[in-house]
N, C-alpha and C positions, 0 to 999 in steps of 0.2 A: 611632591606627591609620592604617595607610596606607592608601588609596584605591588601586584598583589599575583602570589604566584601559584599555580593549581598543578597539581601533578596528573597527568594523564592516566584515565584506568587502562588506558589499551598499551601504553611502552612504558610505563614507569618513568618517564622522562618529565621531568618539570617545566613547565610552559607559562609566559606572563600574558595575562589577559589583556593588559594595556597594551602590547603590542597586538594583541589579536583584533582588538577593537579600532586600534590606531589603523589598522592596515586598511588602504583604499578597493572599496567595492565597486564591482563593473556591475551595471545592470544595462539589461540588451535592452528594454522596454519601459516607459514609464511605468513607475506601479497602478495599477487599477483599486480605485477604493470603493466599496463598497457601497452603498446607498442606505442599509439596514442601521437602523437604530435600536439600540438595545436600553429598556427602560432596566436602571441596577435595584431601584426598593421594591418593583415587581418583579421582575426575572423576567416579562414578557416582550418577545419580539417586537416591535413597532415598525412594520415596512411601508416606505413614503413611494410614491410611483418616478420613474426615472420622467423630465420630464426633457425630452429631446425636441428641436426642433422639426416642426414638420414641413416639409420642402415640395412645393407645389411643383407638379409634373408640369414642363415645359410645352407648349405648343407645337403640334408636328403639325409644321406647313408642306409636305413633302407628296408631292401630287402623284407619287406612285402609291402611294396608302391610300390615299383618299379620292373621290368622286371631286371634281369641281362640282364650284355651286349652281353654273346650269345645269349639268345634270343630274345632278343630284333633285333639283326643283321640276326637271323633267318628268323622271321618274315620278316622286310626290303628285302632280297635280294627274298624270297618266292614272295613277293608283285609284286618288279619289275618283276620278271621272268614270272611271271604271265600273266601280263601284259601287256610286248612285248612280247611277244608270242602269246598274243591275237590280240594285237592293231594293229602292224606291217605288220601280214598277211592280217586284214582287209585293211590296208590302201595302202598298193601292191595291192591287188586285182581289188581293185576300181581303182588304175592309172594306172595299167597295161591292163582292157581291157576295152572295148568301152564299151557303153551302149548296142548298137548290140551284139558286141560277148556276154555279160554276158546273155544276150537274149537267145540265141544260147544254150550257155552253162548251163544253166537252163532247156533246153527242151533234152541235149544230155545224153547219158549214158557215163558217165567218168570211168566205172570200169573196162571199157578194154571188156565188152561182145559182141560189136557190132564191129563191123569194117566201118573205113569210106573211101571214095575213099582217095589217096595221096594229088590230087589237088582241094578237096572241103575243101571250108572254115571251115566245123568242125573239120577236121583233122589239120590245123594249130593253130586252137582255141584247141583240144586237145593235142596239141606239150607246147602247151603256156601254158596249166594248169599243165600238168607234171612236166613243166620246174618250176611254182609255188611251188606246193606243195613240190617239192624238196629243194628249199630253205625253205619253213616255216616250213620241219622237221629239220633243222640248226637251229632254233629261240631260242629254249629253252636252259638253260644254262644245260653243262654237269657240272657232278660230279664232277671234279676235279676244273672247272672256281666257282660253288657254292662253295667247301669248301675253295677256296682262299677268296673269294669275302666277305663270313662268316667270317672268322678272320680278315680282313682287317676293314670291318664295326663294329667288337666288338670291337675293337683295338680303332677306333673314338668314340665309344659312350663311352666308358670307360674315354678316354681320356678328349672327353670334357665334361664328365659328363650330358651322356641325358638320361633321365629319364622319362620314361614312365610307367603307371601302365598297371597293366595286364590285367585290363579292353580296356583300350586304342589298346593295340597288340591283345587281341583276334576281336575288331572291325576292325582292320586295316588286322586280317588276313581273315577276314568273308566278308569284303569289297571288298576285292583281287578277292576270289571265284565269289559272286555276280557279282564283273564289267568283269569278264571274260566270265563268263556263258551270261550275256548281249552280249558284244559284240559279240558270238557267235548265238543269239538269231539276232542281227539285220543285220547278215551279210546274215541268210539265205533269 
């Protein structure tokens, strides 16, 4: 094999390629190769998407992050019952009487102190508030529908793994109070 020998422009020293080529390279790092494809009869870039595997986030079972699933189902069933209990009545209310009768019934005493004739309009607008208030004491959930409703809801969040922190359950249970206290505010 010939030796092919190039003279340096910087010392005028002659130097062989074939040892320069022969000599052993350190590289600190694999080389990284590109992904870009370059078409040569168009000149145009061609870039294909890197395609990496995607690595699903592990399970944090770690009870300092997270709410157990009784409470967390506590909170949950606390919320709705809340809630219809609030909402329901207001929204009976409102499609149950006219804009008149709630007139009326605004200006009447409802605590049973006054007596009204049988056949005046306030006495069947207080037949109709009675008959109200008796179903929105049915609204709230009893003891025995809560602790079903309670195991049924820990039993799902367990199950599908949801997880919430205990920041998240005390705003969801402080949220509950506030929209209830509201809706009791805009009903007067």
């Amino acid at each position: 094999m010939k030796s092919i020998q190039l003279i340096s422009t910087m010392h005028n020293k002659p130097f062989d390629l074939g040892d320069v080529l022969a000599a052993p390279v350190n590289v600190a790092a694999s080389p990284v190769m590109s992904e870009e494809i370059f078409d040569t009869e168009m000149g145009e870039e061609i870039l294909q998407p890197v395609k990496e595997p995607i690595q699903e986030q592990p399970f944090v079972d770690d009870p300092q992050f997270a709410m157990p699933p009784n409470h967390l189902a506590e909170t949950i069933v606390g919320m709705l019952d809340g809630l219809q209990s609030s909402l329901i009545p207001l929204w009976r209310k409102k499609s149950m009487f006219t804009a008149k009768e709630l007139e009326i019934l605004d200006n009447m005493d409802t605590t049973g102190g006054h007596a009204y004739l049988e056949n005046s309009p306030e006495f069947r607008i207080l037949l109709k508030w009675k008959k109200h208030l008796e179903v929105c004491e049915k609204m709230p959930f009893t003891v025995s529908e809560k602790e079903r409703l309670v195991i049924a809801t820990a039993r799902y969040c367990a199950t599908m793994q949801v997880q919430v922190s205990p920041f998240t359950g005390l705003l969801m249970a402080f949220g509950e109070v506030a929209a209830t206290r509201f809706v009791y505010i805009i009903s007067e």
